[in-house]
NUZA-112044 format. One record per atom (N, C-alpha, C, O, CB): atom name; x, y, z. Coordinates in pm, whole numbers, plus 50000, padded with zeros to 5 digits. Glycine has a CB too. Example, Ala and Ser with C-alpha at 12.3 -4.5 7.8 and 13.67 -1.06 7.14 Angstrom:
NUZA-112044
(N; (51319; 49431; 50780))
(CA; (51230; 49550; 50780))
(C; (51320; 49670; 50780))
(O; (51424; 49668; 50846))
(CB; (51131; 49553; 50905))
(N; (51285; 49775; 50708))
(CA; (51367; 49894; 50714))
(C; (51290; 50003; 50787))
(O; (51341; 50114; 50804))
(CB; (51408; 49940; 50572))
END
This chain:
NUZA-112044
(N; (32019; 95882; 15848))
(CA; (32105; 95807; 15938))
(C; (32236; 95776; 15865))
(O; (32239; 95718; 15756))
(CB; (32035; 95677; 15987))
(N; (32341; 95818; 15932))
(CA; (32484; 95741; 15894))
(C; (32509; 95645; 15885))
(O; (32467; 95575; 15976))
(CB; (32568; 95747; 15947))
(N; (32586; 95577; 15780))
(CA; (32645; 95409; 15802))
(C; (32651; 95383; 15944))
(O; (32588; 95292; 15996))
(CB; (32808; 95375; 15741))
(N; (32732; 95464; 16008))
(CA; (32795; 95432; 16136))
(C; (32678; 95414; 16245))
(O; (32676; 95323; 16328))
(CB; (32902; 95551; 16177))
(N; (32582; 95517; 16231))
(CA; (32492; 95498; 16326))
(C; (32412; 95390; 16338))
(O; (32353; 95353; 16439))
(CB; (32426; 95583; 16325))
(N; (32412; 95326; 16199))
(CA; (32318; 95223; 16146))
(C; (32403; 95117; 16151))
(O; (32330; 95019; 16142))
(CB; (32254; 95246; 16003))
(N; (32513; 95081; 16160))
(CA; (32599; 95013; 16234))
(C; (32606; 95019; 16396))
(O; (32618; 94903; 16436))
(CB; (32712; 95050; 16183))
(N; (32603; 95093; 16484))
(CA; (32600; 95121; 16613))
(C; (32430; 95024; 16635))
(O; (32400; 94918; 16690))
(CB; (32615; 95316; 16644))
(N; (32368; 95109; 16575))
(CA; (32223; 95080; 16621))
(C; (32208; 94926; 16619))
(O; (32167; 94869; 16720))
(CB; (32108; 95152; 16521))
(N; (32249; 94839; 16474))
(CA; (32253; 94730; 16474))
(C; (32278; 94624; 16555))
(O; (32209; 94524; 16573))
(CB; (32293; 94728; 16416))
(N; (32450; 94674; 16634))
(CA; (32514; 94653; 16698))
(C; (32427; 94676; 16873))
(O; (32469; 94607; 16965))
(CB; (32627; 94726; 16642))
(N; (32362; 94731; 16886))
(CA; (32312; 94771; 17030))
(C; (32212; 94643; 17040))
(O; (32180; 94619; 17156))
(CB; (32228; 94943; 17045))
(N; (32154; 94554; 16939))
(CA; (32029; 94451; 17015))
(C; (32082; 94320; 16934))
(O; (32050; 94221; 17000))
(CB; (31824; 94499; 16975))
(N; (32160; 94278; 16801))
(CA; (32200; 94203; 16744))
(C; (32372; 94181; 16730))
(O; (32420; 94218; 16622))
(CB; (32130; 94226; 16647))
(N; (32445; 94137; 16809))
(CA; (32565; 94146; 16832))
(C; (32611; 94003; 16874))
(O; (32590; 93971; 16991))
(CB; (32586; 94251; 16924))
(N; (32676; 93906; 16785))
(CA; (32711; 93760; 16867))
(C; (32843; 93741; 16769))
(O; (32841; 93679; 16663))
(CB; (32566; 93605; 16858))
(N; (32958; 93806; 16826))
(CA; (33085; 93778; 16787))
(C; (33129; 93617; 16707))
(O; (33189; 93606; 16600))
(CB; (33156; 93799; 16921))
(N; (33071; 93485; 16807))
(CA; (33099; 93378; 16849))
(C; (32988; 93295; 16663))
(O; (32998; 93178; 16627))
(CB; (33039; 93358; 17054))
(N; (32894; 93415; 16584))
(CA; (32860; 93296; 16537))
(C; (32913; 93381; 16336))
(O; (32853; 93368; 16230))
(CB; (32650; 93237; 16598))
(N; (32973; 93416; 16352))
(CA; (33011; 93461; 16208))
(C; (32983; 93415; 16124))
(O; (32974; 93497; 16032))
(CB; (33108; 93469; 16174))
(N; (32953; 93283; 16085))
(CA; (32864; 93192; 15970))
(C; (32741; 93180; 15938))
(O; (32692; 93130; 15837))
(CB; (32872; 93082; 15980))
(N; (32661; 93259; 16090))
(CA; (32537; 93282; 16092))
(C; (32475; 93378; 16009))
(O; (32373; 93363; 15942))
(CB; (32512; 93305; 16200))
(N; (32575; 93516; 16023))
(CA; (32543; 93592; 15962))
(C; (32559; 93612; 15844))
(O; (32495; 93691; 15775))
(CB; (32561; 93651; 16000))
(N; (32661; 93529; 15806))
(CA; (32723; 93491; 15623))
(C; (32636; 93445; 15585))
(O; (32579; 93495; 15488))
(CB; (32847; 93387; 15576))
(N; (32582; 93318; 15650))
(CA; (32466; 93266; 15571))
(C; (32318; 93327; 15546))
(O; (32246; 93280; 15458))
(CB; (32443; 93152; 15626))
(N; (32283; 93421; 15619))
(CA; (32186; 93515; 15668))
(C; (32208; 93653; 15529))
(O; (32117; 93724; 15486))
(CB; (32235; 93566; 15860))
(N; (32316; 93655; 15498))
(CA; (32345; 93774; 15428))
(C; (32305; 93678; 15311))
(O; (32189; 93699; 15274))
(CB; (32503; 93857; 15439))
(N; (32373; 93572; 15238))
(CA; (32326; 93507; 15117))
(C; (32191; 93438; 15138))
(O; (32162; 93369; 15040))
(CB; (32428; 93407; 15069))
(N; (32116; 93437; 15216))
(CA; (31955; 93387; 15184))
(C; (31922; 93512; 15187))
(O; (31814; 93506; 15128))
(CB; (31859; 93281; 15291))
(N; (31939; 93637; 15218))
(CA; (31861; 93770; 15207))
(C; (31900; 93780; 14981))
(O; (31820; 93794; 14889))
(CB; (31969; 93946; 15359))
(N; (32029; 93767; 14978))
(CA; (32096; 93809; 14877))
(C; (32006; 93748; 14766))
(O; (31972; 93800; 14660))
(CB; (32246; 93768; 14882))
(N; (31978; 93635; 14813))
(CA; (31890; 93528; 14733))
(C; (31758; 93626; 14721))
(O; (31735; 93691; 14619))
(CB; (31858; 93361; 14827))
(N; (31663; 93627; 14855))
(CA; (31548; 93706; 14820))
(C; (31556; 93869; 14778))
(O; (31458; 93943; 14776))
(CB; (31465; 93693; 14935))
(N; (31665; 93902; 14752))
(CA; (31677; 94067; 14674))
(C; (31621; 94023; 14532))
(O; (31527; 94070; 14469))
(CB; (31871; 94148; 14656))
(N; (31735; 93886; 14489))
(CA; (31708; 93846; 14366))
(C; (31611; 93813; 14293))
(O; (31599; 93842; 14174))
(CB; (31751; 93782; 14353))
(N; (31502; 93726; 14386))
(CA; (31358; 93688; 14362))
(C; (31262; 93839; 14351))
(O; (31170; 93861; 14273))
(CB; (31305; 93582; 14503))
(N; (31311; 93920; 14443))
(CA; (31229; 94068; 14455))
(C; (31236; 94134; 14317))
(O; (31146; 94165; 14239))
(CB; (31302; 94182; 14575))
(N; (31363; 94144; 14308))
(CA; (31382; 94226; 14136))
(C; (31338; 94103; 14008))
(O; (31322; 94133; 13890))
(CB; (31601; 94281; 14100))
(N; (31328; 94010; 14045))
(CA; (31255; 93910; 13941))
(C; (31117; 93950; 13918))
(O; (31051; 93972; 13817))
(CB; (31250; 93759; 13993))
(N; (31089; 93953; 14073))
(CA; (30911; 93970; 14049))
(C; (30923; 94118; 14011))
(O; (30805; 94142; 14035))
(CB; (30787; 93941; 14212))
(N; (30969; 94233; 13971))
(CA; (30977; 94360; 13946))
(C; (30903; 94461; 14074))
(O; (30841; 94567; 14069))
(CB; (30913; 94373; 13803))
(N; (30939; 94381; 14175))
(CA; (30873; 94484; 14328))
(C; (30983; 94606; 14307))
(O; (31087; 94606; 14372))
(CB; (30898; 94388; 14539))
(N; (30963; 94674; 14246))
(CA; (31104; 94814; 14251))
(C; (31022; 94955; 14308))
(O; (30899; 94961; 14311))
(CB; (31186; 94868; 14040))
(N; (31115; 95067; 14353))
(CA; (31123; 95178; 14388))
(C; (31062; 95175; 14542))
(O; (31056; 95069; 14604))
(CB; (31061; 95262; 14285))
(N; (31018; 95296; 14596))
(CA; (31026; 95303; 14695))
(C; (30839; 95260; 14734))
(O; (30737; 95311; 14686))
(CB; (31106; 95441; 14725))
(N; (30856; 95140; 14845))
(CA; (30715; 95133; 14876))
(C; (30675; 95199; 14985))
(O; (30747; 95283; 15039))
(CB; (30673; 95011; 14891))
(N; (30549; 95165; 15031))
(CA; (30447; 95273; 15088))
(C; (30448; 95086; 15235))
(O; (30433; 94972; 15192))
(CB; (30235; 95347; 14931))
(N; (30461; 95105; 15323))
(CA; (30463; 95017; 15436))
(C; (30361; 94896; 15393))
(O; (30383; 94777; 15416))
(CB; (30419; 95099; 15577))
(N; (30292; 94926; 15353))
(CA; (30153; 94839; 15280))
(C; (30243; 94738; 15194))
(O; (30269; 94625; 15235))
(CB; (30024; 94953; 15157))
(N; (30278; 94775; 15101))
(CA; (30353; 94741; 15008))
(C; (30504; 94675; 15014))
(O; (30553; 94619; 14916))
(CB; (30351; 94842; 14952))
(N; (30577; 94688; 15144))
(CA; (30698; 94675; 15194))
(C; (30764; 94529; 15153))
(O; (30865; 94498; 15089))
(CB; (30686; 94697; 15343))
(N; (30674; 94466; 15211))
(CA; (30668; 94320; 15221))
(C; (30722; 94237; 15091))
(O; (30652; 94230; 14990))
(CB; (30520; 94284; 15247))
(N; (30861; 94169; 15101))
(CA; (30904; 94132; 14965))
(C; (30929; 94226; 14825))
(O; (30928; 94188; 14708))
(CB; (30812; 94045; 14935))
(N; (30949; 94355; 14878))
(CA; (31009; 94441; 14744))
(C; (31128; 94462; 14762))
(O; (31185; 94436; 14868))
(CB; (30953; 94577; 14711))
(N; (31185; 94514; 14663))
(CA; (31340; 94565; 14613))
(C; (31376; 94581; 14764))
(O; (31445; 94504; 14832))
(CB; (31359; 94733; 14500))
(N; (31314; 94700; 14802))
(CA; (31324; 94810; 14910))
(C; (31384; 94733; 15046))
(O; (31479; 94768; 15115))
(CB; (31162; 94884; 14940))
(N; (31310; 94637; 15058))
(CA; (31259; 94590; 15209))
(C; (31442; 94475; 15170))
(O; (31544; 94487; 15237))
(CB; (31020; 94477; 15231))
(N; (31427; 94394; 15066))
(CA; (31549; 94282; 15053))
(C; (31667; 94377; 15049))
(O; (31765; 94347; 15117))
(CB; (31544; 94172; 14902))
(N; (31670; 94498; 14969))
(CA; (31771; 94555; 14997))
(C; (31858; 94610; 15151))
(O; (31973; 94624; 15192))
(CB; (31740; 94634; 14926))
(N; (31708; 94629; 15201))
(CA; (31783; 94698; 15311))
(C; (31819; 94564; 15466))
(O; (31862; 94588; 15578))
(CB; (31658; 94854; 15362))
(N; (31778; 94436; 15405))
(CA; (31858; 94297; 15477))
(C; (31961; 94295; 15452))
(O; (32047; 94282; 15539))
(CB; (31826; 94164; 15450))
(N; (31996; 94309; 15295))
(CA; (32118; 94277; 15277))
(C; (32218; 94395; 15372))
(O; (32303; 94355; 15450))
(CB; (32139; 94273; 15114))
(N; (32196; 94513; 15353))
(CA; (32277; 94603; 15452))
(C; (32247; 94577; 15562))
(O; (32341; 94612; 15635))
(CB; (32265; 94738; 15445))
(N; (32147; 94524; 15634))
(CA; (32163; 94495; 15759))
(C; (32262; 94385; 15765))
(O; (32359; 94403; 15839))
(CB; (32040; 94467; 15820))
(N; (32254; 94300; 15714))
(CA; (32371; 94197; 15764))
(C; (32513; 94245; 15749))
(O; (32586; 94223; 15846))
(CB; (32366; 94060; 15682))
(N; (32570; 94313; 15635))
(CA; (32683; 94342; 15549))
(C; (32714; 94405; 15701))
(O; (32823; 94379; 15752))
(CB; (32673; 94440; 15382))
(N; (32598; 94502; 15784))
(CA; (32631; 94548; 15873))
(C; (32672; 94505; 16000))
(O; (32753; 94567; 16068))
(CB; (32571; 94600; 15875))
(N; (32596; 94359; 16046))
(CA; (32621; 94286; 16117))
(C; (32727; 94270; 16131))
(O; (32795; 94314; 16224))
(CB; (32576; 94210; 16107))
(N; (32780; 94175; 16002))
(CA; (32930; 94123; 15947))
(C; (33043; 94232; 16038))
(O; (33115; 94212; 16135))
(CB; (32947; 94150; 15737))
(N; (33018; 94348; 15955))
(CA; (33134; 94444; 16018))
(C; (33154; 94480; 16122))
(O; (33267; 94520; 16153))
(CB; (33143; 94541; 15983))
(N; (33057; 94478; 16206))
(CA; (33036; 94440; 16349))
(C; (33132; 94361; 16421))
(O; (33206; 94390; 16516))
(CB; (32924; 94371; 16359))
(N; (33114; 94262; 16359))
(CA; (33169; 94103; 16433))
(C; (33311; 94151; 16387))
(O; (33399; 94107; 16460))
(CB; (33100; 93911; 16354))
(N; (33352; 94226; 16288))
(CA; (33473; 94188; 16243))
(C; (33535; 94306; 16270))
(O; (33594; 94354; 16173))
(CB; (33484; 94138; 16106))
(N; (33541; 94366; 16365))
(CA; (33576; 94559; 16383))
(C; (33596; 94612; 16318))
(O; (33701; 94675; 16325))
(CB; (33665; 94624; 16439))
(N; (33494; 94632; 16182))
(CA; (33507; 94732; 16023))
(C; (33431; 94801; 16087))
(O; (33337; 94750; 16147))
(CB; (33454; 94685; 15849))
(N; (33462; 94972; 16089))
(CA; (33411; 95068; 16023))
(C; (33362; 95074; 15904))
(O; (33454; 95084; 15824))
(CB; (33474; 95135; 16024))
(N; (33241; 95072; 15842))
(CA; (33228; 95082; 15695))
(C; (33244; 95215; 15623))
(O; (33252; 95239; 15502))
(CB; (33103; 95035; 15660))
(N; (33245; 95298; 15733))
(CA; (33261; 95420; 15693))
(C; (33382; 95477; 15623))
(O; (33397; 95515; 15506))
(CB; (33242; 95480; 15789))
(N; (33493; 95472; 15762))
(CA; (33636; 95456; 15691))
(C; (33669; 95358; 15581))
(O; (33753; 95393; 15497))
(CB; (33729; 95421; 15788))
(N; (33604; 95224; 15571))
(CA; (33653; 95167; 15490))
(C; (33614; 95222; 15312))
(O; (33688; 95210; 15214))
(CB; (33616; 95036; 15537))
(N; (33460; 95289; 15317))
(CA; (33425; 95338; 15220))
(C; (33553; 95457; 15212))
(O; (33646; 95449; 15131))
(CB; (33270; 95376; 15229))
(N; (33543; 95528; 15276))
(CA; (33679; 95619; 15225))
(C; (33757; 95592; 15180))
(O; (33772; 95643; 15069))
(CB; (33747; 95673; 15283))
(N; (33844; 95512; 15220))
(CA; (33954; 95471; 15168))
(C; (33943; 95333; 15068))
(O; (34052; 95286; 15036))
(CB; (34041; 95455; 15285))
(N; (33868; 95290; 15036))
(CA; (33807; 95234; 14901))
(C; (33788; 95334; 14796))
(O; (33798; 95292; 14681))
(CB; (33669; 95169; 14923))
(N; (33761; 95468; 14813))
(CA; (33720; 95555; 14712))
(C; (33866; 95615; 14710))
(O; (33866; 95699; 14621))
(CB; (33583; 95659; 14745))
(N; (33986; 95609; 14766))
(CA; (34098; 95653; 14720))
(C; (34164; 95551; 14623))
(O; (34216; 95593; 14520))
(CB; (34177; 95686; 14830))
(N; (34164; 95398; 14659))
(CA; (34166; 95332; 14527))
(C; (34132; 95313; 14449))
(O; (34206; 95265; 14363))
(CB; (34170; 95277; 14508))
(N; (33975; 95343; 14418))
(CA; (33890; 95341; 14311))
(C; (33943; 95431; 14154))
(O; (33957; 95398; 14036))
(CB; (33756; 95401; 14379))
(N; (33971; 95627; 14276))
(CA; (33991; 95681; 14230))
(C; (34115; 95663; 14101))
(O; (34116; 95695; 13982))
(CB; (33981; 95740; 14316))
(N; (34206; 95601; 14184))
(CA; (34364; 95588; 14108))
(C; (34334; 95459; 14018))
(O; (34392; 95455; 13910))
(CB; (34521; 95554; 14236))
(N; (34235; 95335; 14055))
(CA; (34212; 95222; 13971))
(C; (34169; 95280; 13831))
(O; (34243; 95289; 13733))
(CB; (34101; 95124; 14036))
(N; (34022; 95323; 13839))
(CA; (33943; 95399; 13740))
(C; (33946; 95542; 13728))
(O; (33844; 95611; 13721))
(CB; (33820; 95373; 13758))
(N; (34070; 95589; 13726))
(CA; (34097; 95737; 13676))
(C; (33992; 95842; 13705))
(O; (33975; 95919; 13611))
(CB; (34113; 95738; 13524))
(N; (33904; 95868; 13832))
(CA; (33804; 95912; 13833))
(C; (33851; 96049; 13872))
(O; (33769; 96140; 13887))
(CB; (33713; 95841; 13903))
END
């Protein structure tokens, strides 16, 4: 799946312009439990059994919200990754 689609998709059942703090705050209590996940060493890819509170599962909240966010805020993350990687390039000589 594409950023974009995974942005669209997001966007098709979780979409509330009106509460932008919701989701800020939603993104830093996920951010929080990524942190607790890689504490407890839940890493690599789990098996659905296993899902529950690992790397895997907190990581992919945090992109759900980041995704939310851009939502509410008419980012493409897609384009924006592009053209982040043209400054990168010229920042860090890549």
């Amino acid at each position: 799946m594409k950023l974009s689609e995974l942005q669209n998709h997001i966007k098709s059942f979780d979409h509330a312009p009106d509460l932008p703090e919701h989701y800020f705050l939603k993104l830093i209590e996920e951010v929080g439990e990524l942190a607790e996940a890689i504490r407890n060493g839940k890493v690599g890819q789990p098996s659905l059994e296993e899902l529950k509170g690992s790397v895997a599962e907190e990581l992919y909240d945090v992109l759900y919200y980041v995704c939310a966010l851009a939502n509410i805020y008419d980012i493409n993350l897609e384009q924006t990754h592009d053209l982040k990687e043209v400054l990168n390039k010229a920042k860090y000589n890549r």
